[in-house]
C-alpha positions in Angstrom: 3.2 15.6 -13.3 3.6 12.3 -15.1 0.1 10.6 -15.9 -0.3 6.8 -15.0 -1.6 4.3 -17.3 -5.6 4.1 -16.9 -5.4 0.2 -16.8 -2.7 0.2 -14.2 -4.2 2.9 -12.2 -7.9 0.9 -12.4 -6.1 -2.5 -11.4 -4.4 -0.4 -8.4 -7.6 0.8 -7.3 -9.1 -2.9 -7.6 -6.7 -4.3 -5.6 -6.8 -1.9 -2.6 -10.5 -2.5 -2.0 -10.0 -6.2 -2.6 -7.6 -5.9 0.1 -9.8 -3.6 2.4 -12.6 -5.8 2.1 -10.8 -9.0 2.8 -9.0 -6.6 5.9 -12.7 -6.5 7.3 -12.0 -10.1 8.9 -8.5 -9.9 10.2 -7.2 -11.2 12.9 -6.1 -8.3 15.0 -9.2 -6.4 13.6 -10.2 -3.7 10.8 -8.3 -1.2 12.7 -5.2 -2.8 13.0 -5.6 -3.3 9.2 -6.2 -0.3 7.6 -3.8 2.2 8.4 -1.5 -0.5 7.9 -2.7 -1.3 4.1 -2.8 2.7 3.4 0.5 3.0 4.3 2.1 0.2 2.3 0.2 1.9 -0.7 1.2 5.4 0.3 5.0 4.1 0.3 4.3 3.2 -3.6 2.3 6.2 -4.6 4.9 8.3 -5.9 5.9 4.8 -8.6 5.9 6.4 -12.3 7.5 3.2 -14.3 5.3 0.9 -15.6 7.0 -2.1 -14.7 7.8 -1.1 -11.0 4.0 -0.3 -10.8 3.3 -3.9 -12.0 5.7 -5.4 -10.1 3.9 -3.8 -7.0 0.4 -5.1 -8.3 1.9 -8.5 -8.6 3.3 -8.2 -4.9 -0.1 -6.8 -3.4 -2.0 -10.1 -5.1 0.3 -12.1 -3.6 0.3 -10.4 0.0 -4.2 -10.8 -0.9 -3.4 -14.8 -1.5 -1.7 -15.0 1.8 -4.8 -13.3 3.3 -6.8 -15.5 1.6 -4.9 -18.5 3.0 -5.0 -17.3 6.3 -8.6 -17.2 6.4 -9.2 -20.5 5.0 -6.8 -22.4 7.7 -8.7 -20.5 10.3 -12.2 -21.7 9.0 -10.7 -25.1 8.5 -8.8 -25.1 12.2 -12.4 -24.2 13.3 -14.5 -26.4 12.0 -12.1 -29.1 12.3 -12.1 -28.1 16.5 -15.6 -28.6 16.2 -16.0 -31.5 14.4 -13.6 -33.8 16.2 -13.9 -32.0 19.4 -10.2 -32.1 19.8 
């Protein structure tokens, strides 16, 4: 059994509940979310190099920005419907 770096394990831990949280308000719903997000970490749990684990982390912030994005064209798409009444 190889041990992980603390700091790399810590910041893979951070990122999967960044994700989950910001999974509460998906489009096709929590549920739909989830398993989904578990899985994509799953298919990386068995990473021992350091820089393949990194480059994962750096993927999975990424994959969190587009999420981010997402949610902020909806909010603006909404408020924008609302506002103009288009």
């Amino acid at each position: 059994m190889v041990s992980i770096n603390p700091e790399l394990r810590q910041q893979v831990i951070s990122i999967y509940k960044q994700l989950l949280y910001l999974g509460r308000d998906y489009p096709q719903g929590y549920n739909y979310f989830r398993p989904r997000l578990h899985r994509a970490f799953m298919a990386n749990a068995s990473l021992t190099d350091e820089a393949e684990i990194r480059q994962a982390i750096a993927r999975a912030q990424f994959v969190q920005k587009e999420i981010e994005a997402l949610y902020y064209l909806k909010r603006y798409r909404t408020l924008r419907k609302r506002y103009d009444g288009a």
